[in-house]
Structures are given as structure tokens and as C-alpha cells.
PyMOL Python script that loads the backbone (N, CA, C, O; Angstrom):
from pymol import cmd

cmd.read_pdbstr("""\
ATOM      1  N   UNK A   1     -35.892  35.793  43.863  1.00  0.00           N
ATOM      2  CA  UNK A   1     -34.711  35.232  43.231  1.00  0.00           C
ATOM      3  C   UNK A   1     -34.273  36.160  42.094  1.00  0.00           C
ATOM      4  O   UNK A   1     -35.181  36.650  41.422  1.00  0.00           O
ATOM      5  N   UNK A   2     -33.083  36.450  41.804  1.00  0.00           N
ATOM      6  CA  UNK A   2     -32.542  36.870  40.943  1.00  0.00           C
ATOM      7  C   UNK A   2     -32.234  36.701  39.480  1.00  0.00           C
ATOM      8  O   UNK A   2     -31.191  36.050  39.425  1.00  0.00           O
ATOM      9  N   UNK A   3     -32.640  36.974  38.325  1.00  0.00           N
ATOM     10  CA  UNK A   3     -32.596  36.516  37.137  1.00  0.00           C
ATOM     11  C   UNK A   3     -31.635  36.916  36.454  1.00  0.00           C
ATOM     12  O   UNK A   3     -31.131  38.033  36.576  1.00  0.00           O
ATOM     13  N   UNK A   4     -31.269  36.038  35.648  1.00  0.00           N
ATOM     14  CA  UNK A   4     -29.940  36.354  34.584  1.00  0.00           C
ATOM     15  C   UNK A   4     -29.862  35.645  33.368  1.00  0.00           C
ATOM     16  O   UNK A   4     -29.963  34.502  32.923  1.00  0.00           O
ATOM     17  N   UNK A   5     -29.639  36.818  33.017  1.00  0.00           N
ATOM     18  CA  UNK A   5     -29.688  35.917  31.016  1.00  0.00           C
ATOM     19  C   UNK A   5     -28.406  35.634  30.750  1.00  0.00           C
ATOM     20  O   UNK A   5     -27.499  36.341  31.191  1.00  0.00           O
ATOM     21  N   UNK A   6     -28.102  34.111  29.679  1.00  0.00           N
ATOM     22  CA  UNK A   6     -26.956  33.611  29.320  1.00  0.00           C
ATOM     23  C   UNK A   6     -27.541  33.713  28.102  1.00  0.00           C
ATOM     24  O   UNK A   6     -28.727  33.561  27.809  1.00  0.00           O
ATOM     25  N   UNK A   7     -26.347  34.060  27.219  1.00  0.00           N
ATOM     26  CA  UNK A   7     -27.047  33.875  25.868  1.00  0.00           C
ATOM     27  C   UNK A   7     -25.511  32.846  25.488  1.00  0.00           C
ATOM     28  O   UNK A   7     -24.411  33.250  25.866  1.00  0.00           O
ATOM     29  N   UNK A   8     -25.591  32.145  25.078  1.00  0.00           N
ATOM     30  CA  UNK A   8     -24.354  31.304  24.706  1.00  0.00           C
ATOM     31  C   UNK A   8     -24.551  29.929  23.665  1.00  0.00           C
ATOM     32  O   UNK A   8     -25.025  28.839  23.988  1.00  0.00           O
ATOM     33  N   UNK A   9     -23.967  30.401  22.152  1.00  0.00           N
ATOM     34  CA  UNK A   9     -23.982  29.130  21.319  1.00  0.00           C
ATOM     35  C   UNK A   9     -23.685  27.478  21.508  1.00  0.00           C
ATOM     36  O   UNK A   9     -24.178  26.507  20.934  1.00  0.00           O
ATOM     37  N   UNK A  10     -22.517  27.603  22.714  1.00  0.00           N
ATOM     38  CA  UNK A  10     -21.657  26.459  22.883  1.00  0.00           C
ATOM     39  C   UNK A  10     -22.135  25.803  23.910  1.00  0.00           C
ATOM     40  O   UNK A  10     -21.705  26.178  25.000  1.00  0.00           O
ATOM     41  N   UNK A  11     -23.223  24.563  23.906  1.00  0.00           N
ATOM     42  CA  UNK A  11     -24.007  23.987  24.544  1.00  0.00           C
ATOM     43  C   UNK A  11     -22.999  23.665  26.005  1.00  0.00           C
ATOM     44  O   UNK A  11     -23.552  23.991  27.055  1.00  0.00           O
ATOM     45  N   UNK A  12     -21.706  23.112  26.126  1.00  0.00           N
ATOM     46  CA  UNK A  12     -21.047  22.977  27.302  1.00  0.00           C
ATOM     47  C   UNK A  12     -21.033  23.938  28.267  1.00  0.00           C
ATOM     48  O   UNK A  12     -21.190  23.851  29.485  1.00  0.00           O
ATOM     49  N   UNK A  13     -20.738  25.251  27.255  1.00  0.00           N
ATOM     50  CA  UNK A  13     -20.277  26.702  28.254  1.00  0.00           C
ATOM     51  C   UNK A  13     -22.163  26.900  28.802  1.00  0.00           C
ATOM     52  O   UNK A  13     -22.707  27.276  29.840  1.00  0.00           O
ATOM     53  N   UNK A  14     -22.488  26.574  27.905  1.00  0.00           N
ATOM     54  CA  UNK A  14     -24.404  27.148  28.633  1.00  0.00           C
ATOM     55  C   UNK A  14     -24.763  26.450  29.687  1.00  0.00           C
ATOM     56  O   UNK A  14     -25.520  26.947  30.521  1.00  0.00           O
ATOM     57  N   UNK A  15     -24.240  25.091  29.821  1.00  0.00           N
ATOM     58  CA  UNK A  15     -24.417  24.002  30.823  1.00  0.00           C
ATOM     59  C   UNK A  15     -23.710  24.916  32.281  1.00  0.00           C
ATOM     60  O   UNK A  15     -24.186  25.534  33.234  1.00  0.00           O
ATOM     61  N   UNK A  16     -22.658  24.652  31.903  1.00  0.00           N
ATOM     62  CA  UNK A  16     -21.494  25.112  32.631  1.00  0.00           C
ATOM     63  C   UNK A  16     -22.088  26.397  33.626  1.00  0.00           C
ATOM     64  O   UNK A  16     -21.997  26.449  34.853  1.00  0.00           O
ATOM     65  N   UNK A  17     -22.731  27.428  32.702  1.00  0.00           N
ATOM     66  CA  UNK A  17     -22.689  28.698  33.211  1.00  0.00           C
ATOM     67  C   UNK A  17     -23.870  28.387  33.821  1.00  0.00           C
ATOM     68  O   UNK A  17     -23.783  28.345  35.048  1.00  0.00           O
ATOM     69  N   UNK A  18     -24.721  28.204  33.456  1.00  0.00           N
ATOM     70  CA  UNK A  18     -26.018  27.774  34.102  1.00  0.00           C
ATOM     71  C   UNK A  18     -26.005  27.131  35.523  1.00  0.00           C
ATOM     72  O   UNK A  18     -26.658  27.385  36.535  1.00  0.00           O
ATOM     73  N   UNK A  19     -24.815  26.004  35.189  1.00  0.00           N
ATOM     74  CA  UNK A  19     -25.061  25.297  36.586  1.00  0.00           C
ATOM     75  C   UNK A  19     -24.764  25.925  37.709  1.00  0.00           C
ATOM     76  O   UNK A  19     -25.425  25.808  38.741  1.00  0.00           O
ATOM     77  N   UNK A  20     -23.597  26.737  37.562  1.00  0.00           N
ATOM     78  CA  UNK A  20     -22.519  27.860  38.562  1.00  0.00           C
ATOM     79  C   UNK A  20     -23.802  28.445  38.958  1.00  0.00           C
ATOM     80  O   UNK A  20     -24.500  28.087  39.906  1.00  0.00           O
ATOM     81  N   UNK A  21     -24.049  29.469  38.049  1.00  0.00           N
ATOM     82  CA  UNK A  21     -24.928  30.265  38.622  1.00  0.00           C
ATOM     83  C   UNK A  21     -26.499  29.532  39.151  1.00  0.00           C
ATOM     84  O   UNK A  21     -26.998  29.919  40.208  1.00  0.00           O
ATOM     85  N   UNK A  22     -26.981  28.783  38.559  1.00  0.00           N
ATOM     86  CA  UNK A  22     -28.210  27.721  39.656  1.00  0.00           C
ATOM     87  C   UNK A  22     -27.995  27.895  40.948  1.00  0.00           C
ATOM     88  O   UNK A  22     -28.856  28.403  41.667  1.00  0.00           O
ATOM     89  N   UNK A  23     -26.552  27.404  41.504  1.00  0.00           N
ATOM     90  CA  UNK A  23     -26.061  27.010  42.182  1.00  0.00           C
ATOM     91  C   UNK A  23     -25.879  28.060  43.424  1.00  0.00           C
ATOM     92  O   UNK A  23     -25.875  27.772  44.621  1.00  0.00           O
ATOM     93  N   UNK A  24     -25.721  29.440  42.788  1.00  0.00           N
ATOM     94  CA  UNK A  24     -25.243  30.399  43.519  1.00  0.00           C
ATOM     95  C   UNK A  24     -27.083  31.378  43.767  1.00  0.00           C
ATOM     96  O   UNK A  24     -27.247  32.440  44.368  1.00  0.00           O
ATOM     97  N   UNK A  25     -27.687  30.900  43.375  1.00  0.00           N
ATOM     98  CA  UNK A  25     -29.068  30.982  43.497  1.00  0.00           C
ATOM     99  C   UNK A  25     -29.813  31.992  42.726  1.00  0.00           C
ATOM    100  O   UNK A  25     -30.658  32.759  43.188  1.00  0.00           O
ATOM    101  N   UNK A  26     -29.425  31.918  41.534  1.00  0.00           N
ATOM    102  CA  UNK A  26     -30.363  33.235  40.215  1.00  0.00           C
ATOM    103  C   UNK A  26     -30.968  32.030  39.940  1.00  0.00           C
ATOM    104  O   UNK A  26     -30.792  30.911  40.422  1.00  0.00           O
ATOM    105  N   UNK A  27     -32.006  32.605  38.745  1.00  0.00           N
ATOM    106  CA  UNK A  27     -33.190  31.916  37.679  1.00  0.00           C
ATOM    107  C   UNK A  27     -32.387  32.258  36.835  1.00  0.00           C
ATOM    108  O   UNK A  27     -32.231  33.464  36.641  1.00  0.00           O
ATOM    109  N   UNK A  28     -31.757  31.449  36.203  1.00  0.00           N
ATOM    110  CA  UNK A  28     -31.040  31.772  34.661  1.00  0.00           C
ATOM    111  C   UNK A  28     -32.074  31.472  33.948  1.00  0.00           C
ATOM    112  O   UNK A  28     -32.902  30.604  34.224  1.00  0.00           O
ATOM    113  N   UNK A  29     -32.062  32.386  32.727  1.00  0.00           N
ATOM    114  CA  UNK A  29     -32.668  32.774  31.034  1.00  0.00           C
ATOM    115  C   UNK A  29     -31.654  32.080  30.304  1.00  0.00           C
ATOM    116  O   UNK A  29     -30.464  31.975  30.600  1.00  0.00           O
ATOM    117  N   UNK A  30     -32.229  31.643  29.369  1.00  0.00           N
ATOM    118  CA  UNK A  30     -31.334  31.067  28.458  1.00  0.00           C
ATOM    119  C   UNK A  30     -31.414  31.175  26.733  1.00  0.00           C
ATOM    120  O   UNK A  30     -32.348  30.622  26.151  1.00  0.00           O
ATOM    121  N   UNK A  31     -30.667  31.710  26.190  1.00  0.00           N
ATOM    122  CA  UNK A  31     -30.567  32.180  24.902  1.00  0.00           C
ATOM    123  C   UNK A  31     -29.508  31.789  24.002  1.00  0.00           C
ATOM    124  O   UNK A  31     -28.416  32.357  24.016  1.00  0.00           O
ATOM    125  N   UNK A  32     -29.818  30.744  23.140  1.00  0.00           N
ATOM    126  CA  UNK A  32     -28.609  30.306  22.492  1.00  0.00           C
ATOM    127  C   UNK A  32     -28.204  31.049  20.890  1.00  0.00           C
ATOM    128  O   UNK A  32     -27.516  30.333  20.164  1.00  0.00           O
ATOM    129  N   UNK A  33     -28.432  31.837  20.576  1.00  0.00           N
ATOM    130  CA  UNK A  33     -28.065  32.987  19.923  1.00  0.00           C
ATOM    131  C   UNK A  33     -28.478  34.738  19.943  1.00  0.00           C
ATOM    132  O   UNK A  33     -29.485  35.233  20.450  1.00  0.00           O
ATOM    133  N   UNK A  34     -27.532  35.344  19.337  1.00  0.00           N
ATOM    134  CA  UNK A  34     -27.457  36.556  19.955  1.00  0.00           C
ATOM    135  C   UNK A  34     -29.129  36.845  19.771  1.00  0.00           C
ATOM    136  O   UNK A  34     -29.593  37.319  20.808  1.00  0.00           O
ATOM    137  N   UNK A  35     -30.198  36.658  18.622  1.00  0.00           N
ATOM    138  CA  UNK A  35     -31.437  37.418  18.332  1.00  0.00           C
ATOM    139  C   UNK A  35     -32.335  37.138  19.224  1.00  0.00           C
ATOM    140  O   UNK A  35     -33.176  37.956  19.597  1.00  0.00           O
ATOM    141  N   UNK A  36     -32.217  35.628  19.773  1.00  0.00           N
ATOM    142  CA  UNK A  36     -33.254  35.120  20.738  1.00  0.00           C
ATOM    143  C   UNK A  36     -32.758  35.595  22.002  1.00  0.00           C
ATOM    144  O   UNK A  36     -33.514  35.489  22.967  1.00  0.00           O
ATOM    145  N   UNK A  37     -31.502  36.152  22.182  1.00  0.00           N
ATOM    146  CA  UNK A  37     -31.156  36.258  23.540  1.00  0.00           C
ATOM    147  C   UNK A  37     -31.264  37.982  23.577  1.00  0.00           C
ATOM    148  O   UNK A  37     -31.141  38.563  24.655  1.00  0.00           O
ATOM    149  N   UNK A  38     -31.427  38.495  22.713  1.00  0.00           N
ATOM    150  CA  UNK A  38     -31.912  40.356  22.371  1.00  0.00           C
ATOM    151  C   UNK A  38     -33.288  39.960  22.305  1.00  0.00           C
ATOM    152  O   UNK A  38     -33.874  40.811  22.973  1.00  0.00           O
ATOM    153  N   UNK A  39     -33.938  39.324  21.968  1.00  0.00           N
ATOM    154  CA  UNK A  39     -35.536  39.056  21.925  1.00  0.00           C
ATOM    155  C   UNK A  39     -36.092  38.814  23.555  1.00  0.00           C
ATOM    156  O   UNK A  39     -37.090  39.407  23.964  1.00  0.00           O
ATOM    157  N   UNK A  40     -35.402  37.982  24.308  1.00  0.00           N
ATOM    158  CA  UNK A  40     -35.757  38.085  25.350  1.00  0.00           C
ATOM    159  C   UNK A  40     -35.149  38.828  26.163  1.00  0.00           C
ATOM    160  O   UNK A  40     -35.903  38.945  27.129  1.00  0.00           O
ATOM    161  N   UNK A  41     -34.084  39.486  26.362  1.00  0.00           N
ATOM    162  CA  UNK A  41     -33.864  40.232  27.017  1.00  0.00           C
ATOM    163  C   UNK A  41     -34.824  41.584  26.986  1.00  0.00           C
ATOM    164  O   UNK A  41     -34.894  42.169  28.067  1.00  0.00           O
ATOM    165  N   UNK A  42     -35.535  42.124  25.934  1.00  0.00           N
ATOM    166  CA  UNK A  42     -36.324  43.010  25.801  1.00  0.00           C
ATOM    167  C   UNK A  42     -37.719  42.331  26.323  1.00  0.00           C
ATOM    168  O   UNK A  42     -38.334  42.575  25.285  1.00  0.00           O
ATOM    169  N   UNK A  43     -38.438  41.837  26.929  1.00  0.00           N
ATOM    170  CA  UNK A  43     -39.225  40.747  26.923  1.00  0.00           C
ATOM    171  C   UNK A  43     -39.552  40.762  28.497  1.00  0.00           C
ATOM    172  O   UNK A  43     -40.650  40.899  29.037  1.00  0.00           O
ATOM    173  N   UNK A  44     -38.075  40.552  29.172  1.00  0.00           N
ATOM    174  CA  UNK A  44     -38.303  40.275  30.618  1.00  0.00           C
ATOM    175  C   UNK A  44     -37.409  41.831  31.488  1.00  0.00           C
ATOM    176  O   UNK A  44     -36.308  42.358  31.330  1.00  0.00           O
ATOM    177  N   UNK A  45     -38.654  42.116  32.444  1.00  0.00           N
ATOM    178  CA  UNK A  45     -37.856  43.233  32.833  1.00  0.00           C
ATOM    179  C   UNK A  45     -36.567  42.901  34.493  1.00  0.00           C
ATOM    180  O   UNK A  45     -36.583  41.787  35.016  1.00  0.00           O
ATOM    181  N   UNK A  46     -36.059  43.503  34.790  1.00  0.00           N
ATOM    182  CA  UNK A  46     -35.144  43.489  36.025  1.00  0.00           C
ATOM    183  C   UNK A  46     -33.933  42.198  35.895  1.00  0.00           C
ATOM    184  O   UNK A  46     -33.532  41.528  36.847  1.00  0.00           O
ATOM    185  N   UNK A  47     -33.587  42.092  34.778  1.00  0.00           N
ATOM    186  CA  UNK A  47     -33.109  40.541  34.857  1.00  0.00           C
ATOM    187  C   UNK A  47     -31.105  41.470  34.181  1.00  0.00           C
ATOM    188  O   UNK A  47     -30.991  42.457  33.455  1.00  0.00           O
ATOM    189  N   UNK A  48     -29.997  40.659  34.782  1.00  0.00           N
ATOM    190  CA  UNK A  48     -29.023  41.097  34.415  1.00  0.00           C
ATOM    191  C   UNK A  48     -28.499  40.661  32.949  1.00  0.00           C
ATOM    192  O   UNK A  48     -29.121  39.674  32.557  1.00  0.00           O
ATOM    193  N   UNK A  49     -28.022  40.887  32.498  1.00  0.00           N
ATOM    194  CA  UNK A  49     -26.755  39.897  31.334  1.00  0.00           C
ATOM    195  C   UNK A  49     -25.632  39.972  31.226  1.00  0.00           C
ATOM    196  O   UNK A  49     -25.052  41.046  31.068  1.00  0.00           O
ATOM    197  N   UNK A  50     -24.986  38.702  31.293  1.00  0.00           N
ATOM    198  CA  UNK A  50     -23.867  38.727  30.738  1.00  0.00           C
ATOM    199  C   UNK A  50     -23.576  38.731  29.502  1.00  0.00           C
ATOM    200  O   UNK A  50     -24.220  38.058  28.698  1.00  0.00           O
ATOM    201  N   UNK A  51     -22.632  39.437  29.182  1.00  0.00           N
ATOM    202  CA  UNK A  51     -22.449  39.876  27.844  1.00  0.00           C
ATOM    203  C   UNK A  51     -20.824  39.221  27.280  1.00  0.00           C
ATOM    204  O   UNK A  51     -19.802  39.080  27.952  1.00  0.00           O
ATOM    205  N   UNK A  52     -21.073  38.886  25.719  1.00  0.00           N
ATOM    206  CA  UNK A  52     -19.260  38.653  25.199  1.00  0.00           C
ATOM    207  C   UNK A  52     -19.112  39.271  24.208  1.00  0.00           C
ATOM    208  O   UNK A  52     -20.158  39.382  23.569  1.00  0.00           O
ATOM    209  N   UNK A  53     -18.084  39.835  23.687  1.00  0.00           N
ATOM    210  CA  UNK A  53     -17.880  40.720  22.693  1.00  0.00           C
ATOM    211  C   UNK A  53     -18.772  40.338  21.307  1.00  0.00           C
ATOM    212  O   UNK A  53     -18.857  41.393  20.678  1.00  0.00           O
ATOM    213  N   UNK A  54     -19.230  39.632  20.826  1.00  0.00           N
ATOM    214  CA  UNK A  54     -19.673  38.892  19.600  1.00  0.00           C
ATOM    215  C   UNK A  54     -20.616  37.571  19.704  1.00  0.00           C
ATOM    216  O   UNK A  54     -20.271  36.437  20.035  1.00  0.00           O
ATOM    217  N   UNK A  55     -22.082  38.103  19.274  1.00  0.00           N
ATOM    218  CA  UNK A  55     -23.227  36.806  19.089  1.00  0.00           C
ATOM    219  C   UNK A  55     -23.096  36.520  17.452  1.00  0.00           C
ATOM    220  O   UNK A  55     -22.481  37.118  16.570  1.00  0.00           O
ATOM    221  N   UNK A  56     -23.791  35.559  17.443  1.00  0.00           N
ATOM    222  CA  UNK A  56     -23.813  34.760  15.969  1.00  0.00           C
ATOM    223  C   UNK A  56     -25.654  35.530  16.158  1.00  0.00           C
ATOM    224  O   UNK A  56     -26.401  35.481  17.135  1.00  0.00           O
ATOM    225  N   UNK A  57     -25.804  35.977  15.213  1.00  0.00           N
ATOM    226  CA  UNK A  57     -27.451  36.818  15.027  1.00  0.00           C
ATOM    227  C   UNK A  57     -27.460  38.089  15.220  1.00  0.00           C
ATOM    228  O   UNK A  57     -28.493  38.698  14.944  1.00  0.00           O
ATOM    229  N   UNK A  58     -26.381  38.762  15.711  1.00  0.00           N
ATOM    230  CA  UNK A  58     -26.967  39.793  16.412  1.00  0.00           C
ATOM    231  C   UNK A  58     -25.455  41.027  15.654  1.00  0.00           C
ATOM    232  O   UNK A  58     -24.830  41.824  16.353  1.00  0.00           O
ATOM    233  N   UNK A  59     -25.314  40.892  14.707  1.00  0.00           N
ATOM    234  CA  UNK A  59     -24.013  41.852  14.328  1.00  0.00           C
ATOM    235  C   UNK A  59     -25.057  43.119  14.202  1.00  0.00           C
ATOM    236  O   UNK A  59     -26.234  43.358  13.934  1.00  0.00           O
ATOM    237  N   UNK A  60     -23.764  43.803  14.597  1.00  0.00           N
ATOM    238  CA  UNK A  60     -23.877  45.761  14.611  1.00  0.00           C
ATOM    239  C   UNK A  60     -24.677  45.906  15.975  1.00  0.00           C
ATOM    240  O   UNK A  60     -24.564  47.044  16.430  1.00  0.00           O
ATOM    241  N   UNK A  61     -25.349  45.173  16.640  1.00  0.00           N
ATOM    242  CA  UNK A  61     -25.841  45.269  17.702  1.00  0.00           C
ATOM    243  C   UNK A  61     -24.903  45.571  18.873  1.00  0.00           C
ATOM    244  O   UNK A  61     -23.799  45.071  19.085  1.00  0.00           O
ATOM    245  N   UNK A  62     -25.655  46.621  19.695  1.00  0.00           N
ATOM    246  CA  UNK A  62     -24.727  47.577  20.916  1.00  0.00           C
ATOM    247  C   UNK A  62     -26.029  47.001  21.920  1.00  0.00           C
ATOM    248  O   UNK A  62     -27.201  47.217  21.614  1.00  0.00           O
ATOM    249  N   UNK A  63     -25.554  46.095  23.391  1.00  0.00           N
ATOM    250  CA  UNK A  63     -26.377  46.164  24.259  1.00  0.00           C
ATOM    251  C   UNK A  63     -26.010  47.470  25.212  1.00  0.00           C
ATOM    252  O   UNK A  63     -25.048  48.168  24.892  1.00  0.00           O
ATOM    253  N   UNK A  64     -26.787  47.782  26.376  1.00  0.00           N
ATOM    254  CA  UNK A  64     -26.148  48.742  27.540  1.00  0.00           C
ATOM    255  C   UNK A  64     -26.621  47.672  28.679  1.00  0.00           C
ATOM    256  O   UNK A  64     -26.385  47.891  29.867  1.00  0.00           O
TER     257      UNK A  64
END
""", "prot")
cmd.dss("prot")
cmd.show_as("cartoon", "prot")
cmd.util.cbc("prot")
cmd.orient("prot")
């Protein structure tokens, strides 16, 4: 199965995104601010992210 990290403050959109993708058959990660969601993303290897211009924790931070 395929893994994917959400990192997302706004408990609806995390629901939301989570369920879509459940659905479409990844293991979603889940990270509700930018440090815990840079903490685990370094943490777990082969896993994708989606990314949004701006986390709450994580300023000056550049993912690739």
C-alpha cells in the first residue's frame, strides 16, 4: 500500500483529505502542524507529501 503524509491544521480538510485518499487506497500519515508533519516525514521512508504553501511551525522551512 502506498503512504502519504497530510499535514493539515483544519481538522475538516484532514478528515476530508484522509477519507478521499483511504478510499483511493494509500495509508495516510497524519500531521497536524507543519513541525510534527517535518518530524515525521523525516522519520518514515518512501512515503509522498502533499504540500501547501505555508505550515503554522514550520516558517523558513523549504521541503523537496
Amino acid at each position: 500500500m502506498k503512504k502519504i503524509l497530510v499535514i493539515e491544521d483544519n481538522e475538516q480538510n484532514l478528515y476530508l483529505t484522509t477519507f478521499i485518499l483511504e478510499r483511493r487506497g494509500y495509508e495516510v500519515l497524519q500531521a497536524r502542524d507543519g513541525r510534527a508533519g517535518i518530524d515525521l516525514a523525516r522519520q518514515v521512508d518512501g512515503i509522498a507529501k502533499l504540500l501547501r504553501q505555508s505550515w503554522r511551525g514550520a516558517v523558513d522551512f523549504d521541503m523537496c
